[in-house]
Residue, then its C-alpha position, 0 to 999 in steps of 0.5 A: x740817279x739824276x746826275x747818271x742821267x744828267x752825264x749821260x745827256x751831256x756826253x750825247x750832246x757835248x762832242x766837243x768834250x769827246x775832242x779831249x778823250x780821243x786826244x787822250x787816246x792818241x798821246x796815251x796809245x803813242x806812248x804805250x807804241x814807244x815804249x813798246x819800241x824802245x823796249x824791243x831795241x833795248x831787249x834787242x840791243x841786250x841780246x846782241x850784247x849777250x849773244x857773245x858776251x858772258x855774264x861774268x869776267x874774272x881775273x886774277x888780281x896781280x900777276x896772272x899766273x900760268x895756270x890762271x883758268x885751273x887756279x880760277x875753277x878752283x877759287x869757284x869750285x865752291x860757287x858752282x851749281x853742283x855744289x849749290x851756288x850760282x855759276x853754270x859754267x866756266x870758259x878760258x878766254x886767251x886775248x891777243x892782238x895781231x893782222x889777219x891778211x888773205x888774198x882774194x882775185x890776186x889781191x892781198x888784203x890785209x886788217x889789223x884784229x883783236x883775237x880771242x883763244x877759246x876751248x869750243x864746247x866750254x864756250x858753248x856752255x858759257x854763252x849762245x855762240x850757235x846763235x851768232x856762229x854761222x859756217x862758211x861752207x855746206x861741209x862745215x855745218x854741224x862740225x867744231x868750227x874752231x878745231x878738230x882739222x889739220x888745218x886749225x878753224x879760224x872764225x872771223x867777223x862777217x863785216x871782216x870776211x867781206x872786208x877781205x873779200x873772202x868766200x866759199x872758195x877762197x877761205x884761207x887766211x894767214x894770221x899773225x901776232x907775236x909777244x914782246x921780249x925782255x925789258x927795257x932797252x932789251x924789249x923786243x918783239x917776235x912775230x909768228x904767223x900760221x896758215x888758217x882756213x877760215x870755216x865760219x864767221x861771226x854775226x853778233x850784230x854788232x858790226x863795229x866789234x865784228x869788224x875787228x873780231x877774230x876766233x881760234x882755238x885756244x891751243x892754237x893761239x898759245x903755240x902761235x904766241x908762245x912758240x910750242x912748249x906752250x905758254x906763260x898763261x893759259x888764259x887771259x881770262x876766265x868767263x862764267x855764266x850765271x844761273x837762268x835764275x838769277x840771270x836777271x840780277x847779274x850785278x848782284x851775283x858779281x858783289x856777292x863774288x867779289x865779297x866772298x873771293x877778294x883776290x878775283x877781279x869780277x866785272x859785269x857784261x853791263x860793267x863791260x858795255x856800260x856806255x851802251x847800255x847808259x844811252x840806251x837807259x837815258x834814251x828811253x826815259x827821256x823819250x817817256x819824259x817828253x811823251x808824259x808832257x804831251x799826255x799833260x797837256x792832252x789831260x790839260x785840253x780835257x781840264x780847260x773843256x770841263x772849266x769852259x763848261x762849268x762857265x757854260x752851264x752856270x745857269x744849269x747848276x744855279x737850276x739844279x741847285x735851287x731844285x735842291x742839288x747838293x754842293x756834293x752832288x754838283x762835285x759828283x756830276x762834274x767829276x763823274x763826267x770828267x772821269x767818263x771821259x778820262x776813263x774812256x780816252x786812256x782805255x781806247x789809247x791803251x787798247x789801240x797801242x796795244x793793236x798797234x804793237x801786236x801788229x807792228x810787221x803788217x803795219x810796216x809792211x803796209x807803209x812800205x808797200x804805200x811808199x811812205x815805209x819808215x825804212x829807206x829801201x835804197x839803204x841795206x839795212x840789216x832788219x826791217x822789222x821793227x822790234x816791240x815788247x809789249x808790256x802788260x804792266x806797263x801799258x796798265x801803268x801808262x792808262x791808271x797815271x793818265x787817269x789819275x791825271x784826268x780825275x785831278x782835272x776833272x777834280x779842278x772843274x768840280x771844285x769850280x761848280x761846287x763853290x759858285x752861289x745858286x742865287x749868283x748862278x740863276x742871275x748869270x747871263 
């Protein structure tokens, strides 16, 4: 009871040692604010990715046969959720490469494309494409964009359709790719082109691709590459999508694949975009390598007060341990104080990161109406909404790590009471 009494009066009367915990409180609630942060890019950044990107890719290794999507769904017949296993669903994707041109205002624009065949609603049931699919005019929404239509549905990157200066009124493009011929000194290249309306665009958020991304159906491009007798394919690749159970653990679902069907080639959409998916994971921790220094040399200020004050009150413990303190009640009174304060810094920093993360909108909204906003407004940003994923775990780790900091530097100062001689102490001046 007399070392709750004895913390308890230091505590009202040492508000330099407070200095420490709201320094604690700061670094620990700008810590659990960043990683919030990077989180929601991350988590925004993903979805991006897989707004258009499949789980799963597989070919055939070798020569890819005509049949390349039937011969694929049969390979996975097996693997499918009816029968127990763990794909949802299957869609063929034909790749080619070509120019779309349109004219706009008398003006002929022309961009070179990577052009992706693919069956509607298959795809649809492989990724979220009403999410990033948006129709060009009123009369368009709700209908197949890519087909249904004597005149076949072309769906372009946004970036693309103002790159082509293309609107509601003018939305009508030509595309043309072609295949190569022969070998050798025989090789050559037939071009083939056809008049597509252009009844949607795509906005994945990821501009740099969207630039350059084209849809159509995938009947359509066979006749555009092959001519009308069909194709030497029917698909480029096969794109499935894994089960909402087990969505998390993508990689292993693709070993397990690639295991039980050697003549599949089966990658990944981290596989896929491994570079940004790379960045993204050193960014954050390197970000959580430079905030944990700053939460170290904060737990360091609180060690450095609790040392200056054992020095301070070294006639104090040389008192009380001629009154008949023990050495383990001198441990005790200095850890418990530098556990108070600790306990106190990292619960305030974790409650107020918390307050901030949840209220991120009306804070940058704020900070934009004061003029000192984190976004530029002569910039066209596409948000300027700061995205945040709060972690419960991962504020409750952030708060115990900077405890147990706290109690190893309370420990340090304990230590440092406890070996000083009571007759040296009284002397002390």
């Amino acid at each position: 009871m007399a070392v709750v009494i004895i913390v308890r009066r230091w505590l009202c009367t040492r508000w330099v040692a407070l200095v420490s915990a709201l320094c604690i409180a700061a670094t620990v609630a700008a810590m659990v604010v960043v990683t919030s942060v990077m989180d929601g890019f991350r988590e925004r950044i993903h979805h991006h990715i897989r707004c258009l990107e499949p789980d799963l890719c597989m070919r055939w290794r070798g020569p890819v046969p005509r049949d390349h999507f039937a011969r694929i769904a049969a390979e996975l017949k097996g693997e499918m959720v009816a029968a127990g296993g763990p794909l949802v669903a299957l869609a063929p994707h034909l790749d080619s490469v070509g120019v779309v041109l349109a004219e706009s205002n008398q003006t002929w624009r022309m961009e070179g494309v990577r052009i992706t065949g693919v069956d509607f609603a298959k795809e649809r049931a492989v990724v979220d494409l009403d999410e990033a699919l948006f129709a060009t005019s009123a009369e368009n929404v709700g209908t197949d964009l890519l087909g249904g239509r004597a005149v076949p549905g072309l769906i372009v990157g946004r970036p693309l359709l103002r790159g082509l200066g293309l609107s509601a009124e003018t939305t009508s493009a030509t595309l043309m790719t072609g295949r190569i011929s022969g070998s050798g000194a025989n090789a050559h290249f037939e071009p083939s082109n056809q008049i597509f309306d252009v009844t949607g665009f795509v906005d994945s958020g990821r501009d740099e691709l969207d630039a350059r991304r084209v849809m159509v159906s995938r009947g359509a491009l066979q006749r555009l590459r092959f001519g009308p007798e069909g194709g030497r394919t029917d698909a480029s690749s096969v794109h499935a999508r894994v089960s909402d159970a087990l969505r998390g653990d993508v990689p292993a679902v693709a070993r397990a694949l690639q295991r039980d069907h050697a003549q599949l080639e089966v990658t990944t959409w981290e596989d896929r975009n491994r570079s940004l998916v790379d960045a993204l994971a050193v960014e954050r921790r390197v970000m959580g390598i430079v905030l944990g220094f700053i939460v170290f040399f904060s737990v360091a200020l609180l060690c450095g007060l609790l040392l200056m004050m054992v020095i301070e009150k070294t006639r104090d413990v040389g008192v009380l341990r001629s009154m008949g303190l023990s050495r383990s009640r001198v441990v005790l009174l200095f850890l418990l104080y530098g556990l108070v304060l600790g306990a106190a810094g990292s619960a305030l920093g974790c409650y107020g990161g918390a307050q901030v993360v949840s209220h991120m909108d009306q804070i940058t909204a704020w900070l934009d109406n004061a003029g000192i906003g984190p976004f530029d407004s002569s910039v066209p940003y596409r948000t300027r909404e700061i995205p945040a994923v709060l972690d419960g775990a991962q504020v409750a780790f952030i708060g115990v790590c900077t405890l147990l900091l706290c109690t190893v530097a309370a420990g340090l100062a304990a230590w440092r009471a406890s070996r000083q001689d009571p007759l040296a102490a009284l002397a002390y001046e």
